[in-house]
N, C-alpha and C positions, 0 to 999 in steps of 0.2 A: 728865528726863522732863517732861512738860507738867504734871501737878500740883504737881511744883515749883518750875516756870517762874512759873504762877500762883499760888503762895504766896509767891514773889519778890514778882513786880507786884505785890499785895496790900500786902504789908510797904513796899516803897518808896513804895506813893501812898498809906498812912495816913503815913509820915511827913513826906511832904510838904503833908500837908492835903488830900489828893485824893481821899480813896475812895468818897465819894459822886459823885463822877464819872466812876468805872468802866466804867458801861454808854453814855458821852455818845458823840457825834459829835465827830471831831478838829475840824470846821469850828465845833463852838458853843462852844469855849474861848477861852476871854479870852488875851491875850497872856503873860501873866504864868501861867496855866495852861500854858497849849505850851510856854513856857521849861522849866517846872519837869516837863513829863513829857519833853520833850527830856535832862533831866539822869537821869530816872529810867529812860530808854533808853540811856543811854552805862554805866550803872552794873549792871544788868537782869544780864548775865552777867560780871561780877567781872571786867573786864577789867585787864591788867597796868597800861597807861597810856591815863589819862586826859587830854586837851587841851581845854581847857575857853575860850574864847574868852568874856567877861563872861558866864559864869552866871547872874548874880542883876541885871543890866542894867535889867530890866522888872518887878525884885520888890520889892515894899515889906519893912520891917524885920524881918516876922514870916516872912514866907516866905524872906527871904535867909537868915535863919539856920538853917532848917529844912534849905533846901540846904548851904547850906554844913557843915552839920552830917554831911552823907552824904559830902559830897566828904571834907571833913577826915579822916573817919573809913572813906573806903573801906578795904578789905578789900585788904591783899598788893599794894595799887598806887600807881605814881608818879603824882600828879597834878599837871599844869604847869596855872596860870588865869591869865588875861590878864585885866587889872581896871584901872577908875581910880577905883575906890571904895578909898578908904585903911581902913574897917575891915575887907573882906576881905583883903586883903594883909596884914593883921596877923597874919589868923590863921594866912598861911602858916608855916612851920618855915625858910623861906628866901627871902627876897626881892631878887631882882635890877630895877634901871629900867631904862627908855628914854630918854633925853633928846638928842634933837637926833641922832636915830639910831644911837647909841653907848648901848652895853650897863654899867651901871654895877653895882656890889654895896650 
């Protein structure tokens, strides 16, 4: 139901540092804002699997973790992130590379 929907949104942009940006325009967000409501949209309805292509790309130290803190801890879902930041990849549970277009463990 929509008052749920919006106690969702509510809960994921206080946790992303966003709630006083509730009411803005998608056009006066900083980069690194749209990242992070881009991830608070893939997450918004509990979806089973997440594919997450650099997440945290465009976020400084404080907001990567706040993200990464939602993905880690999604709810009942697989999440695959594509990174070249080696402290998220840490926090994966499983980490596979690329190198030279070969899949490594």
């Amino acid at each position: 139901n929509r008052s749920a929907a919006l106690a969702r949104a509510d809960e994921l942009l206080d946790k992303v540092g966003l709630s006083a940006r509730k009411h803005g325009k998608a056009s006066e967000l900083s980069i690194g804002e749209a990242q992070r409501v881009a991830v608070i949209r893939a997450l918004a309805n509990r979806p089973q699997l997440i594919l997450a292509d650099e997440p945290t790309g465009s976020l400084d130290a404080e907001s990567t973790a706040a993200v990464m803190a939602l993905l880690v801890g999604a709810e009942s879902a697989a999440v695959l992130i594509v990174t070249h930041d080696p402290e998220v990849a840490a926090q994966a549970s499983r980490t596979l590379r690329m190198r030279d277009g070969k899949l490594t463990s």
